[in-house]
C-alpha positions in Angstrom: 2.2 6.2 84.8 1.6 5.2 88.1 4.7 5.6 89.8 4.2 9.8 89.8 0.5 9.4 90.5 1.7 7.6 93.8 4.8 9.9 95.1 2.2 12.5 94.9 -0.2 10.8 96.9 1.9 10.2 99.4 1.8 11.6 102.8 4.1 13.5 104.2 5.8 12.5 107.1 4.3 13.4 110.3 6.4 15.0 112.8 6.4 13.0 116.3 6.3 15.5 120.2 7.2 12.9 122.8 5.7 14.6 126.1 7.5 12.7 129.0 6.3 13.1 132.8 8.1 12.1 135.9 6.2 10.8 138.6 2.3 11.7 136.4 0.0 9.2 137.3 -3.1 8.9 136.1 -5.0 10.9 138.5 -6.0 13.6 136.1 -9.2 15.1 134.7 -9.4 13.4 131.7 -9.1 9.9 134.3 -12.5 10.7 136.3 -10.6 13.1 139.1 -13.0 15.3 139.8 -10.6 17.4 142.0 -7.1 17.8 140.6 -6.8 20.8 137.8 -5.4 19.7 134.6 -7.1 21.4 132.2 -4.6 20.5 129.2 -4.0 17.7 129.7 -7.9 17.0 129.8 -7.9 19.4 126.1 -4.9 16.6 124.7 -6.9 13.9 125.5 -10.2 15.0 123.7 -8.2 15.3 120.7 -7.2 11.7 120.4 -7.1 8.2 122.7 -6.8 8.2 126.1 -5.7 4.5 127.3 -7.1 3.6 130.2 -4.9 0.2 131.0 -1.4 1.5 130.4 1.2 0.0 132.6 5.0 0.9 132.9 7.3 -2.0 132.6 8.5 -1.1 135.8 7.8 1.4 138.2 11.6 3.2 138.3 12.8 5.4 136.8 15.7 4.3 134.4 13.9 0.5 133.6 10.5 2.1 132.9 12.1 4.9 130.3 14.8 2.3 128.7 11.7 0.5 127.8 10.1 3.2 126.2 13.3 4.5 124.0 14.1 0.5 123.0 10.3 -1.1 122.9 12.7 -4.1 125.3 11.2 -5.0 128.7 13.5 -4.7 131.6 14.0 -8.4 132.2 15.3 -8.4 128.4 17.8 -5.7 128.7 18.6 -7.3 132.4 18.6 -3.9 133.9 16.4 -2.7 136.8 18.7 0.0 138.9 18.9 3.9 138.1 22.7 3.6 137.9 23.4 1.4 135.0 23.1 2.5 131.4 21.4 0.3 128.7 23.8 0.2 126.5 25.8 -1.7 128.9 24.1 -4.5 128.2 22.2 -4.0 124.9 25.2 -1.5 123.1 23.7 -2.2 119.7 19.8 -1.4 120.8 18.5 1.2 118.7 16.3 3.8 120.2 12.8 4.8 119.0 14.6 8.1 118.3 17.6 6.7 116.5 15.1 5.2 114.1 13.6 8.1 113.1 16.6 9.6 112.7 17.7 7.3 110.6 14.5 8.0 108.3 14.9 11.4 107.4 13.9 13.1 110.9 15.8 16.1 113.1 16.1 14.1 116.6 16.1 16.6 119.6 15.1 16.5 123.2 14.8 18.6 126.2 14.3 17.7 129.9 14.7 14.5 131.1 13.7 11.7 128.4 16.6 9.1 129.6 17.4 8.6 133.5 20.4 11.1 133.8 21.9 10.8 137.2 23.3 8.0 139.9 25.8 8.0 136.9 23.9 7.4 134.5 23.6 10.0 131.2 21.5 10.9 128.3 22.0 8.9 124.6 23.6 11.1 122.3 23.3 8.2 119.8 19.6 9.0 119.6 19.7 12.8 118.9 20.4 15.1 116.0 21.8 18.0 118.3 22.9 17.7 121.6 20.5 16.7 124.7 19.5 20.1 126.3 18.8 20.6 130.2 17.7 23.4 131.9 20.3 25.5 134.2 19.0 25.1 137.2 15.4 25.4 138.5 15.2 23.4 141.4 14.5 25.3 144.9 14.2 28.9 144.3 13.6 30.2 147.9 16.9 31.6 149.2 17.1 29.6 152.4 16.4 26.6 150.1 19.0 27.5 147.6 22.1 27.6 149.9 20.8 25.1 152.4 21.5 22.4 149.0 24.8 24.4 148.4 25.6 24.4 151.5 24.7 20.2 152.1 26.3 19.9 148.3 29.8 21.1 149.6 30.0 19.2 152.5 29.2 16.0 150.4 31.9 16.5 147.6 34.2 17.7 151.1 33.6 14.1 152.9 34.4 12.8 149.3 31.1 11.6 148.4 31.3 10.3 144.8 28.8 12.6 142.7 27.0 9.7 141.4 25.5 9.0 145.4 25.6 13.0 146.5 22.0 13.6 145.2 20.6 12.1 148.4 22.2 14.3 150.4 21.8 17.4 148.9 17.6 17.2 149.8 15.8 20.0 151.1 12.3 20.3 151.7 9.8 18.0 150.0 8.3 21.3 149.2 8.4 24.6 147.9 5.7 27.5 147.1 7.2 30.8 145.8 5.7 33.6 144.2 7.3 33.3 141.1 7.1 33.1 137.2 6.9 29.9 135.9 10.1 29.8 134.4 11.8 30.0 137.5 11.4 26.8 137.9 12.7 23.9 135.0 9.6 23.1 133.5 8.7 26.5 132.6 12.4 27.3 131.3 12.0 23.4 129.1 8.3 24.9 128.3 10.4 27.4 126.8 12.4 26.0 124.7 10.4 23.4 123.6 8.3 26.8 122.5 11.5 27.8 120.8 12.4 24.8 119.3 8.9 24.4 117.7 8.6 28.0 116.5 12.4 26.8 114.5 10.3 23.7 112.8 8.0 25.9 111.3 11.1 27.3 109.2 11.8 23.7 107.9 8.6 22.5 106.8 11.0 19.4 104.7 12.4 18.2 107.6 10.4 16.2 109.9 10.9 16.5 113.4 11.1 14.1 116.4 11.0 16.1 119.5 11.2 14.3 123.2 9.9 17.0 125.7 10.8 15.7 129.4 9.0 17.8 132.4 10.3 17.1 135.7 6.8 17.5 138.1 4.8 16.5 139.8 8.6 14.2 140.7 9.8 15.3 144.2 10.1 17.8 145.6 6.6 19.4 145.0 8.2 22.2 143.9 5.5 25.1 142.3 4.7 28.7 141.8 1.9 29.7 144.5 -0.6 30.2 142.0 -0.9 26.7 141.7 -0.5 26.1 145.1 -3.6 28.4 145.3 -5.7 26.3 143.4 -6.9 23.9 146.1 -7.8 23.9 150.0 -5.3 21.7 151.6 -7.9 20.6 153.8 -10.3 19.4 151.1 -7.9 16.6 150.6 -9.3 13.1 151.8 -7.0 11.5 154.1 -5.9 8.0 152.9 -8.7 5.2 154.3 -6.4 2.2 154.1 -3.3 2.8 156.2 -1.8 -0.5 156.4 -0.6 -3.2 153.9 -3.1 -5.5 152.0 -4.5 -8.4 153.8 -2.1 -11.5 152.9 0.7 -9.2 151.0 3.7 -10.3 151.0 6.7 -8.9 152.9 8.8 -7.3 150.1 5.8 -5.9 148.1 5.5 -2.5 149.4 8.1 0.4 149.9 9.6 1.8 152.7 9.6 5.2 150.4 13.5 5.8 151.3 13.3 8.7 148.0 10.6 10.7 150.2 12.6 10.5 153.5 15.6 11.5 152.3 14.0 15.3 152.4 15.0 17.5 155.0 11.0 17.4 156.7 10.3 13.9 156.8 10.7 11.7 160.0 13.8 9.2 158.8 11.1 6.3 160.1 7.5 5.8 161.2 4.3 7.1 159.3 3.5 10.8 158.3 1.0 12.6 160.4 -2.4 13.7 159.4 -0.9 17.2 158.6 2.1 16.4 156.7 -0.1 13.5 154.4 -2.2 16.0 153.7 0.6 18.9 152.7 2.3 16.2 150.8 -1.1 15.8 148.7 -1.7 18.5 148.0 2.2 19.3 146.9 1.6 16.7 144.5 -1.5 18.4 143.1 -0.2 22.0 142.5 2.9 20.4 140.7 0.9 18.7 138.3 -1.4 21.6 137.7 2.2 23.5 137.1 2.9 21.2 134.5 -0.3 21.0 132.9 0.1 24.5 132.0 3.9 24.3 131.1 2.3 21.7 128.5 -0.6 24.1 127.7 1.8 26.7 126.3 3.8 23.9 124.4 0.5 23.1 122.8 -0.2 26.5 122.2 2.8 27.2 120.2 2.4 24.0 118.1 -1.0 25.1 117.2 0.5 28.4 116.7 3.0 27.1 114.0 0.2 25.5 112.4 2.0 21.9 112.6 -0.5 20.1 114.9 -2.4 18.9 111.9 0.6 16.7 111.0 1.9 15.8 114.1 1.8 12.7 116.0 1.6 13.9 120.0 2.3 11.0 123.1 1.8 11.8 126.7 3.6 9.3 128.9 4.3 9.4 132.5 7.1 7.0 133.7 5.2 5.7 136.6 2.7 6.3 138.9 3.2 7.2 142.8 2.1 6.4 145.7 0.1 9.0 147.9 -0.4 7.8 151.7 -2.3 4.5 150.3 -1.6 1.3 152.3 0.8 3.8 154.0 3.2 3.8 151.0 4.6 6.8 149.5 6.8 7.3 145.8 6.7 4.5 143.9 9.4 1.1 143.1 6.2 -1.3 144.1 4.4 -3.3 141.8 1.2 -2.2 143.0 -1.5 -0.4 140.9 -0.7 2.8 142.0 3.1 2.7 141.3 2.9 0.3 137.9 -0.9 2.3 136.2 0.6 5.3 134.3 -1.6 8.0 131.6 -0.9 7.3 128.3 -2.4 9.9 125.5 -1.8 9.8 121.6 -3.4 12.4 119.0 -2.3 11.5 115.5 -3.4 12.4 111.9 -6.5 10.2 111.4 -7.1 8.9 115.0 -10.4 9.6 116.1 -10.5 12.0 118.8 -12.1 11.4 122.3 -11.7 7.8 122.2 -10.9 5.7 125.2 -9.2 2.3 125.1 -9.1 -0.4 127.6 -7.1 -2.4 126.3 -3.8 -3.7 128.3 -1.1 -1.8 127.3 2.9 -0.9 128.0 5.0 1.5 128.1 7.0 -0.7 125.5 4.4 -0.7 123.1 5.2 2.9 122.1 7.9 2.3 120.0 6.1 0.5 117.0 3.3 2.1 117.7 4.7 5.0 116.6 6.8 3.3 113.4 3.0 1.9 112.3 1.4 5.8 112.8 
């Protein structure tokens, strides 16, 4: 008598959206800035937790998602570059995807969820259907466009392997166009993340784990003007502390080699006041642009009517250094490179809440096989 009683009890299985960000830190609304515009991410976080103490496991790129998609630290997969893949050293590691999947669940992603590049790739173990990227989207300004070409040819010319042309092919470590927001790749993964979720609603039995990756605010600050638009360049506060902590050690900061690889920045020495401040607020209107490329991927999942059964993470990979102690990008251990936002909305989590509890981005895993 009891065995019906309890298969009809039982809840359905929640679908899970992954929201990965590249290069978010936490300086967002919803994290006491009372300056940067991010109104949805602000809207995510009042509908569940927003952790106040989350950490990366390590502030670059490939380590810091590897832990995410295994729940294993860096120093237990032995892996701390961008070039090597982690099944290189952990080949039967399964994936926070691959166990869903193996539960019943359509796997699918979009944008960047693993570190694809330096020759390293996506893991098609972990998907249901093939990894989807956007076709382009990077510079969109025509003397942008075939400056990379143009760089890009030369490099595969001088026989360059492709795994070490990306640092050559820089441009600016900017861009503002007057443009749609799907000319750039966030709005076109927006997009079909939008697509994708407007499919689910066609297959309410089949749960769905879906990994959206957006590619801002990582280099280069790349965003339409209307973002752009929404601050005063000279409103920005210049950077107080210039110089290293008192007593730090040699190796602990960065000589932010990612940032100087771009076309505009001096190869040594500091940035002036004009460039720190152009830099800043780069950084800001590409995380406003992605804040609404989320908006509209929250819009359509309230559209579908699936948000009240649906588990929704925010995660960015690291944080990044803005001019502080003279340090730019990230790959320190510092608080500004290792802090990252971490937001989760689930079915029966109380919304608004605030944690300060110590946590990592390795955590996520069985966080999300207990929810």
């Amino acid at each position: 008598l009891c065995a019906p009683l309890a298969v009809s009890a039982a809840p359905a299985k929640p679908n899970v959206l992954l929201v990965c960000v590249d290069d978010l830190k936490p300086l967002l609304g919803c994290y006491g800035d009372a300056m940067v515009k991010s109104p949805n991410i602000d809207r995510l976080a009042a509908r569940g937790v927003t952790f106040e103490h989350a950490y990366c496991n390590q502030a670059v790129c490939a380590p810091s998602r590897n832990a995410l998609m295994t729940g294993l630290r860096p120093q237990a997969i032995g892996i701390y570059d961008l070039p090597t893949n982690f099944r290189k050293s952990v080949p039967e590691a399964v994936t926070v995807a691959q166990y869903f999947r193996a539960r019943g669940y359509r796997t699918e992603a979009m944008g960047k969820i693993m570190h694809v590049g330096h020759g390293n790739h996506e893991d098609e173990a972990s998907w249901t259907v093939p990894h989807w990227k956007p076709g382009g989207g990077g510079y969109v300004l025509p003397e942008n466009v075939e400056d990379t070409k143009r760089r890009a040819a030369k490099a595969k010319a001088d026989g360059v392997p492709e795994s070490k042309r990306s640092s050559l092919v820089k441009g600016p470590s900017t861009e503002c166009a007057d443009v749609a927001d799907n000319a750039y790749a966030d709005g076109m993964i927006a997009d079909e993340a939008i697509r994708r979720l407007r499919a689910a609603k066609d297959k309410p039995g089949e749960p769905f784990f879906m990994g959206v990756g957006f590619l801002k605010p990582h280099l280069p600050f790349c965003a339409p003007k209307k973002y752009w638009d929404l601050y005063r360049a000279e409103a920005f506060p210049l950077p107080e502390i210039k110089g290293p902590p008192a007593g730090a050690p040699e190796f602990a900061p960065t000589t932010w080699g990612e940032l100087r690889a771009y076309t505009d920045i001096p190869p040594t020495g500091p940035l002036d006041d004009a460039m720190t401040r152009h830099l800043i607020h780069g950084y800001h209107a590409a995380v406003s642009f992605m804040d609404a490329q989320l908006g509209r991927v929250l819009d359509a999942l309230d559209a579908t009517g699936l948000a009240k059964d649906t588990i929704i993470v925010l995660w960015g990979d690291h944080g990044w250094h803005l001019g502080d102690h003279g340090m730019w990008c990230k790959h320190t251990n510092y608080e500004q490179a290792a802090r990252i936002p971490l937001l989760i909305v689930a079915p029966g989590v109380r919304a608004g809440a605030v944690s300060r509890a110590f946590v990592e981005s390795a955590d996520l895993f069985p966080t999300l096989c207990d929810l």
